[in-house]
N, C-alpha and C positions, 0 to 999 in steps of 0.2 A: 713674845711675852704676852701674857692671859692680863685682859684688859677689861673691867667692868666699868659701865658708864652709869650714871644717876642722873634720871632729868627731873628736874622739880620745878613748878609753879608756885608762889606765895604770896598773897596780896597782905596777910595781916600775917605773918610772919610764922603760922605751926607748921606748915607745909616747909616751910624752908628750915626749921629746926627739927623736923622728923630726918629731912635730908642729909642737913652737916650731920646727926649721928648715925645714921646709917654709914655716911662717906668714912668717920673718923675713925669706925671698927671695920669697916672694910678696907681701907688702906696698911694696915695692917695684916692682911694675908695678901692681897694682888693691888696690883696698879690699879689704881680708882680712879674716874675722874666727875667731876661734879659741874653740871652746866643748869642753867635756867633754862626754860622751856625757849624763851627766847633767841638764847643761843646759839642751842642746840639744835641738828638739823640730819638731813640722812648720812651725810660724811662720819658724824660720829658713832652714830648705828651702825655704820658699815666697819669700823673699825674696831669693837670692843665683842666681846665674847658672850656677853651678859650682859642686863640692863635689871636697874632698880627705878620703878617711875613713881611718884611722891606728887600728888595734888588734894587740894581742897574739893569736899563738892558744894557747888554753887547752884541754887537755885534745883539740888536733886537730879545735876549732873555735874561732869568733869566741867573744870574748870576752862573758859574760853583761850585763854594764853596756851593751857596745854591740849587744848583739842588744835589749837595753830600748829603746833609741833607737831602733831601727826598726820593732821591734813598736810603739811610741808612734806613729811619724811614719808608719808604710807608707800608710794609709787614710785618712788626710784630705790628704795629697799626691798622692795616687793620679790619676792624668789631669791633673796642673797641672803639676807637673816634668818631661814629656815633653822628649826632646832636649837636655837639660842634658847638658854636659860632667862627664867625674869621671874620677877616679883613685884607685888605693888604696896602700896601705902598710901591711905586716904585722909586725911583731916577733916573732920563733918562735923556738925552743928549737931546733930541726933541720929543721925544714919549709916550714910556711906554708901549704900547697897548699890544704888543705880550708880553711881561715879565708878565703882569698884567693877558693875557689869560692863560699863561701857569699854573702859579699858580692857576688861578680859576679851571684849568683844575684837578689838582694833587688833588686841596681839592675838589671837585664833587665825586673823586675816595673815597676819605676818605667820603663822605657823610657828610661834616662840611654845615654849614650853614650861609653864606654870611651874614654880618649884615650891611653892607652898600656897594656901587661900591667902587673900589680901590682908593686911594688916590695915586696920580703923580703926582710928584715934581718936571721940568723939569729946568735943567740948563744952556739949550741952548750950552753946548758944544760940539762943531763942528770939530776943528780942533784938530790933536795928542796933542800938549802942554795943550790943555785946557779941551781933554777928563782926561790926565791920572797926571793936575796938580789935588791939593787937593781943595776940595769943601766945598766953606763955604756959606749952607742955611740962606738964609734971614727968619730973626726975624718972619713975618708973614707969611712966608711958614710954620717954627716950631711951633707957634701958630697951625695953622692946625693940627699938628701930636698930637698935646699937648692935643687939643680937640677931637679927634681919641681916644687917650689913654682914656683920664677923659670919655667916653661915653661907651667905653669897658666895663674899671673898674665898673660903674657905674649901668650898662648893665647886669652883671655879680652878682655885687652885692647882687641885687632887683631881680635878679632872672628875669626878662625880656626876655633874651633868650634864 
């Protein structure tokens, strides 16, 4: 059975609702499954076909909890997730760019294979109160994620990628 895993970090919570909709349109074409970076570790990489990775950037990079999840997973997946399909999704305050490179960086190492540019979600916070209040995505940014997931899934599926 064609297994896509999602791993997400969230401290204020848009990363973790970019996540659930990705997961809620992709469980609808293949087995999804939905872990925190925490988690989540190479067992699960080793098991799913696909990966959707979903973090914040912080400070104008990937987020610490999920840079843990690949400093954990990089080395013992290393030569077995070759050619795996993936995508990403970033949560940023005005950017994304360097979060979004770092990740493309990690998975080039794993040799995965990009299936479309990053998707960034920018919520324009600027100031301390509005960086580390909680984040709630607009309807049609989640749209977006929803249609990420169902294309994964789908993607996955049909054998595609």
């Amino acid at each position: 059975m064609v297994q896509l895993l999602i791993v997400y970090h969230s401290k204020t919570g848009g990363s973790r609702q970019m996540a659930e909709a990705a997961y809620s349109a992709a469980c609808e074409e293949v087995t999804t499954i939905l872990k925190t970076a925490e988690e989540a570790g190479p067992e699960d990489l080793l098991r799913a076909d696909g990966y959707i990775f979903c973090a914040p950037e912080n400070l104008a990079a990937i987020a610490g909890l999920m840079k843990d999840f690949y400093d954990r997973s990089y080395y013992p997946v290393l030569g077995h997730i070759e050619g795996h399909p993936y995508a990403q999704m970033v949560c940023a305050g005005s950017d994304g760019g360097n979060a979004a490179r770092q990740t493309a960086r990690i998975a080039q190492g794993w040799r995965l294979k990009e299936v479309q540019p990053p998707l960034i979600i920018c919520t324009y916070a600027q100031k301390p109160e509005e960086i580390l209040a909680e984040k709630l995505i607009p309807e049609e940014q989640l749209t977006r994620c929803r249609d990420l997931g169902a294309a994964m899934g789908a993607g996955l599926s049909m054998g595609v990628f």
